[in-house]
C-alpha positions in Angstrom: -24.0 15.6 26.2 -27.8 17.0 26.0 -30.2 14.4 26.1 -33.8 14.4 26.2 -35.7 17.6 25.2 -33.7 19.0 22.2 -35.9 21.6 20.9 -39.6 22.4 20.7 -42.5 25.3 19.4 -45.7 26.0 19.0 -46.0 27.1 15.6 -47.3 30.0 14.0 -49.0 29.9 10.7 -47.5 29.7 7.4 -44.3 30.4 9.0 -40.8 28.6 8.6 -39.5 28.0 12.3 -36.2 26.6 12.6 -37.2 24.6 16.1 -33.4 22.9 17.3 -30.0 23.0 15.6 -27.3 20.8 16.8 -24.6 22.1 18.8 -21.4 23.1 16.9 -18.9 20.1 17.0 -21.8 17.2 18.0 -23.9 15.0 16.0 -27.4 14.4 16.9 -30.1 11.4 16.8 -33.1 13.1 16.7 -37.1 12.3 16.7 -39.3 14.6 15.5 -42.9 15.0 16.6 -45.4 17.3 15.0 -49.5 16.8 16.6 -51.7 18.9 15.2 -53.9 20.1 18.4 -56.9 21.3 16.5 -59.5 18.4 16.9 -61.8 19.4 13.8 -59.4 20.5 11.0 -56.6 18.8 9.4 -53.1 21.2 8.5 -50.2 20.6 5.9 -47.3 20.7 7.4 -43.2 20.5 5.9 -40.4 19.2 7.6 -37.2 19.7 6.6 -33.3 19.3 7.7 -31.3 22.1 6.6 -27.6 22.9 6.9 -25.7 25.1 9.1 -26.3 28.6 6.5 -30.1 28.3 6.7 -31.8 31.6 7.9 -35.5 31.5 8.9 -38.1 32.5 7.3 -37.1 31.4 4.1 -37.8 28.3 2.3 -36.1 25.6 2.8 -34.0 24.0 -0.6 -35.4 21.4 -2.4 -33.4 18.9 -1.4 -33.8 19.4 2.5 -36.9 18.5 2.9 -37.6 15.1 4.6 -41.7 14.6 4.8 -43.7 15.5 1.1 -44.1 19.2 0.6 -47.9 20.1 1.9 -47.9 16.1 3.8 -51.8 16.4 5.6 -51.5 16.0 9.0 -55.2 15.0 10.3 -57.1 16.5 12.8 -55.8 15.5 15.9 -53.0 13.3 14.5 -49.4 13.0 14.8 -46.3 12.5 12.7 -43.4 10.7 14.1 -39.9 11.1 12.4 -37.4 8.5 14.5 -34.0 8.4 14.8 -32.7 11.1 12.4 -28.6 11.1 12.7 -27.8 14.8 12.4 -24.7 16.9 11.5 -22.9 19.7 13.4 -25.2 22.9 12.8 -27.6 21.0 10.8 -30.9 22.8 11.9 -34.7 21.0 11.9 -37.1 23.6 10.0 -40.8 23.1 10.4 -44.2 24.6 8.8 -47.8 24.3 8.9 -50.4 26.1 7.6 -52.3 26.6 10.6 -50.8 27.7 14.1 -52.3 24.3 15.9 -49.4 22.3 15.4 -46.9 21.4 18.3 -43.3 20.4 17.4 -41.2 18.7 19.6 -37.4 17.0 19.3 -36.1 14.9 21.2 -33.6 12.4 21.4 -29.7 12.9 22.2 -26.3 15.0 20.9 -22.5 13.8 21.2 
């Protein structure tokens, strides 16, 4: 069973990056912390849980997303998504419009 550390990226800009996906035949609780490491400016960012067929780059479906499409993240802030229960293959898919934001997942897969 992998616990801890699940998955995590320094993003690039306006990129989709798919950052963990659960391993085939577990479920997962995840958390899922974005901080925006640029002290001055604030970023959008989109955060989204897609199924096992999703390919990035491309856009996530409407109906994956989990945060507001374009949700400010302030300078130097943080978003905190906790205890997401998660689906074999189901993949956590993360954007920002800036490449200062950190992504992290973390929690545990059985």
């Amino acid at each position: 069973m992998a616990k801890g550390l699940l998955g995590k990226a320094a993003l690039a800009a306006a990129a989709y990056t798919s950052v963990y996906s659960v391993t085939n035949g577990k479920t997962a609780m995840a958390n899922i912390r974005l901080v925006n490491r640029d002290q001055i400016n604030a970023v959008t960012v989109r955060l989204a849980i897609c199924p096992s067929n999703y390919v990035a780059p491309a856009a996530p479906a409407n109906a994956d997303y989990i945060e507001p499409v374009d949700l400010v993240l302030p300078a130097g802030g943080v978003i905190e998504e906790t205890g997401m229960a998660m689906s074999s293959q189901e993949k956590v898919v993360v954007f920002s419009s800036a490449a200062s934001v950190t992504v992290r997942v973390h929690g545990f897969e059985e």
